[in-house]
C-alpha positions in Angstrom: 0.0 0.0 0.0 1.3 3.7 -0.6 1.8 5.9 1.8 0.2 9.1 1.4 2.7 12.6 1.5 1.1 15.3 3.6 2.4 18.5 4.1 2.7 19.5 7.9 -0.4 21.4 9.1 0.9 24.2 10.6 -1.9 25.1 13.8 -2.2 28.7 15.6 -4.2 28.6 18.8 -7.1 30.6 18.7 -7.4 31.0 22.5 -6.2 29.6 26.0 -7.9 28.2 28.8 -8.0 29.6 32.2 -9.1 27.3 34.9 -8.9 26.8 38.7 -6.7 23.2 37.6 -2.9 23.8 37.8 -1.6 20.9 37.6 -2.9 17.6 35.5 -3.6 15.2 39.1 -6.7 15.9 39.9 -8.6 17.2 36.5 -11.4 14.7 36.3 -10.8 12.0 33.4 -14.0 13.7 31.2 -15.7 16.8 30.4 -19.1 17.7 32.4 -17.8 15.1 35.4 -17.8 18.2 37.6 -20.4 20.7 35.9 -20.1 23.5 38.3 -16.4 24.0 37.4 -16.1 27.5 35.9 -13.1 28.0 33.8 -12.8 30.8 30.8 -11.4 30.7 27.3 -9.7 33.6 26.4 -9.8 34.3 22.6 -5.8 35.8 20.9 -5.3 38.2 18.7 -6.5 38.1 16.0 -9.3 35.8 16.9 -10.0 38.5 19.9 -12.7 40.1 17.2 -16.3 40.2 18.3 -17.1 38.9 15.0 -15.3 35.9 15.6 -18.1 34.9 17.7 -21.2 36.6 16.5 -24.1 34.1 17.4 -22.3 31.9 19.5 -24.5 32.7 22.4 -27.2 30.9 20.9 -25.9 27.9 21.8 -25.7 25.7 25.0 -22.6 23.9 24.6 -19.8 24.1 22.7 -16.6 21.9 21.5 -13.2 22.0 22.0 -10.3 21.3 20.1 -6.9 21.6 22.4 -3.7 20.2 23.0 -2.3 18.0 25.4 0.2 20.7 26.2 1.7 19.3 29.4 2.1 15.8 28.1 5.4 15.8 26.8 5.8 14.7 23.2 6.7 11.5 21.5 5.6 9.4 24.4 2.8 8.1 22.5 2.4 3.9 22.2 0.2 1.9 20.3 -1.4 0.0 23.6 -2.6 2.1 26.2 -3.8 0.8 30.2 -7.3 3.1 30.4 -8.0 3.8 33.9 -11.6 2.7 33.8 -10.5 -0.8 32.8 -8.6 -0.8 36.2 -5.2 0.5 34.7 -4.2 -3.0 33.7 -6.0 -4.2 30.6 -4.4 -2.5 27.3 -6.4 -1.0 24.8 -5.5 0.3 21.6 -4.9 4.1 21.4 -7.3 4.9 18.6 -9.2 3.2 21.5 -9.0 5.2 24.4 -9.0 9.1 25.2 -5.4 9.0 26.3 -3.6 12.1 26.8 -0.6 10.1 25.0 -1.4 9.8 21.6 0.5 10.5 18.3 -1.1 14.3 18.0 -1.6 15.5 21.6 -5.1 16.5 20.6 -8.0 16.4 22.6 -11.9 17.1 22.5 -14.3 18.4 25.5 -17.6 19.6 25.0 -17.9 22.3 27.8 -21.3 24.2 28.6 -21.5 28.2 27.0 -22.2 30.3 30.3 -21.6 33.9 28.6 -20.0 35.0 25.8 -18.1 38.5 26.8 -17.0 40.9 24.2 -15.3 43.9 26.3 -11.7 44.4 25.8 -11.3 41.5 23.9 -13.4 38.0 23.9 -13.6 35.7 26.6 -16.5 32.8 26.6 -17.0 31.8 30.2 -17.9 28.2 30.7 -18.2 25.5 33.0 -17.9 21.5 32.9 -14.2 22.0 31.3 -11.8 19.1 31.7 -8.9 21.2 30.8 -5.2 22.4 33.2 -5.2 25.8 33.2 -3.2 27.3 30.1 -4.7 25.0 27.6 -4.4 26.3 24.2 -7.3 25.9 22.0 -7.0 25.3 18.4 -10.9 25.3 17.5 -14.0 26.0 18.8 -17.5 24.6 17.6 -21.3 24.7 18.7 -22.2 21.7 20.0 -25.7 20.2 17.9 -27.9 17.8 19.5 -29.2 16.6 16.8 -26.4 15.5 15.4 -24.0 15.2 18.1 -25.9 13.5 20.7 -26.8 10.0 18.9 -29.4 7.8 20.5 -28.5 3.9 20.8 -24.3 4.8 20.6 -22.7 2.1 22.3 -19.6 1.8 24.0 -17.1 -1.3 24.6 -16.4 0.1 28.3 -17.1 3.5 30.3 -20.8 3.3 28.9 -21.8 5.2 32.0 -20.2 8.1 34.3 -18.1 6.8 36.4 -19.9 6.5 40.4 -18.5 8.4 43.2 -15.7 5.8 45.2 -14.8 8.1 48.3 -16.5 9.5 51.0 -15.0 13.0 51.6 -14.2 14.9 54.8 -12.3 18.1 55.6 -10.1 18.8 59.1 -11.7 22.3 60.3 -8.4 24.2 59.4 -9.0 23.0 55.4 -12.9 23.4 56.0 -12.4 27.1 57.1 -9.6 28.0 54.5 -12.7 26.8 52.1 -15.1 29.0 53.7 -12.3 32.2 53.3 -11.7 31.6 49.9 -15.8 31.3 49.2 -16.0 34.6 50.9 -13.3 36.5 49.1 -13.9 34.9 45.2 -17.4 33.1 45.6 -15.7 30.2 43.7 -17.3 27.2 46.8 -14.1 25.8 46.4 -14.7 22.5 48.9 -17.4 21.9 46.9 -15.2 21.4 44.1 -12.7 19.8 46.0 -15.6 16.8 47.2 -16.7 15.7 43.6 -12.9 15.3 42.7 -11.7 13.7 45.5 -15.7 11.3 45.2 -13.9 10.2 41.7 -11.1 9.1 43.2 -8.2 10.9 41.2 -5.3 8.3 42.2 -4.1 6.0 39.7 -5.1 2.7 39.7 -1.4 1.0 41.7 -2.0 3.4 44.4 -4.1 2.0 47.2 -1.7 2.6 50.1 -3.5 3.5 52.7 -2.8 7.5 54.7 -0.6 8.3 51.9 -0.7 11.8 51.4 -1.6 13.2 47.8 -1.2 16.8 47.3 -2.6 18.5 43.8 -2.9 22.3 42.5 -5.9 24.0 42.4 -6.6 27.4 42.7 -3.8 29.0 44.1 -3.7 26.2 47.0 -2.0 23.1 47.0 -4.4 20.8 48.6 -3.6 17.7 50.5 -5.2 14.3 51.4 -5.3 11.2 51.9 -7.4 8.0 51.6 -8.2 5.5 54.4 -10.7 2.9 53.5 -13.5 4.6 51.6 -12.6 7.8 53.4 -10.8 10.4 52.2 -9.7 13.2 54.2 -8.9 17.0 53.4 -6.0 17.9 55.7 -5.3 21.4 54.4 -5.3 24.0 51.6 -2.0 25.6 51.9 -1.7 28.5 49.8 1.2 29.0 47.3 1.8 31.4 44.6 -0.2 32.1 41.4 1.2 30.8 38.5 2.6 33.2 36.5 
């Protein structure tokens, strides 16, 4: 068989994602997992026209198209252990949503809050799956009619995955939550419950008090797991990221 010549497409992002995930542990495994998550893309120059997005907020939802950017490149393989299998069975790929794959592109459908032309054009949005900094190489309106297809099935992770962990916070993390709330009005422990329900940890790690630590916000948060119990010990706070 020949191999088809391509030239290299050459790709400009449009826009970048800014989000209260810093770092990639944590970020839930889908889009719309954790709905209430607000996050904002930021159109560049010289997508930053109001044109750019005349009629967009007629639409709900919207998709996506971003890069992988903090996965580093060429670390793609053909096989592939998706953590819904248990992060042991291999799957191809082409068969997974892996963040490791031959392109580093990705796709979330996200929901359209409000589309804000002031001083540039930012579309604030919630249900995001993406680390803060994403860049964004397309966006496009989501249609039911074509995009949401009844009777699709799927060989695994047919249904949203069910909350593992039971979540508790010591009263210094609790009240650090409450501060933050007050000052932002981002309810930051709630968003902090439904990742920790999910049960971010890879699949090998079942020690039990370990502590985890992840970025979000400008905190770096820190638990750990006993059981079906996990436990908020604190939100330490640490520099924005510049």
């Amino acid at each position: 068989m020949t191999t088809a010549l391509f030239e290299p497409l050459p790709l400009q992002p449009v826009g970048v994602i800014h989000s209260p995930f810093r770092e990639k542990f944590g970020i839930p495994r889908q889009p719309g997992l954790l709905p209430d998550v607000p996050a904002t893309l930021e159109l560049l120059p010289p997508y930053d026209d109001p044109d750019c997005v005349r009629g967009l907020d007629g639409f709900s939802h919207l998709w996506l198209i971003f890069q992988f950017h903090a996965v580093s490149a060429g670390q793609w393989q053909p096989l592939v252990r998706p953590p819904r299998l248990g992060g042991n069975a291999r799957m191809g790929v082409f068969a997974s949503r892996s963040t490791h794959r031959p392109n580093s592109l990705g796709l979330s459908v996200v929901r359209l809050v409000k589309v804000e032309t002031e001083e540039g054009v930012r579309l604030h949005i919630s249900g995001a799956d993406l680390l803060d900094g994403t860049p964004i190489f397309d966006i496009k309106p989501y249609l039911p009619y074509a995009d949401a297809i009844a009777g699709a099935v799927a060989a695994y992770a047919a249904e949203a995955p069910a909350a593992k962990l039971h979540v508790a916070f010591t009263e210094q993390a609790r009240e650090e939550c409450e501060r933050h709330k007050k000052t932002y009005g981002l309810d930051i422990a709630l968003l902090i419950r439904r990742m920790l329900e999910l049960d971010p940890r890879p699949a090998y790690h079942a020690d039990s008090r370990r502590q985890y630590g992840f970025r979000l916000a400008d905190y770096d948060v820190r638990w750990v797991v006993e059981g079906d119990r996990a436990e908020v010990l604190a939100l330490v706070p640490v520099s924005p990221l510049k």
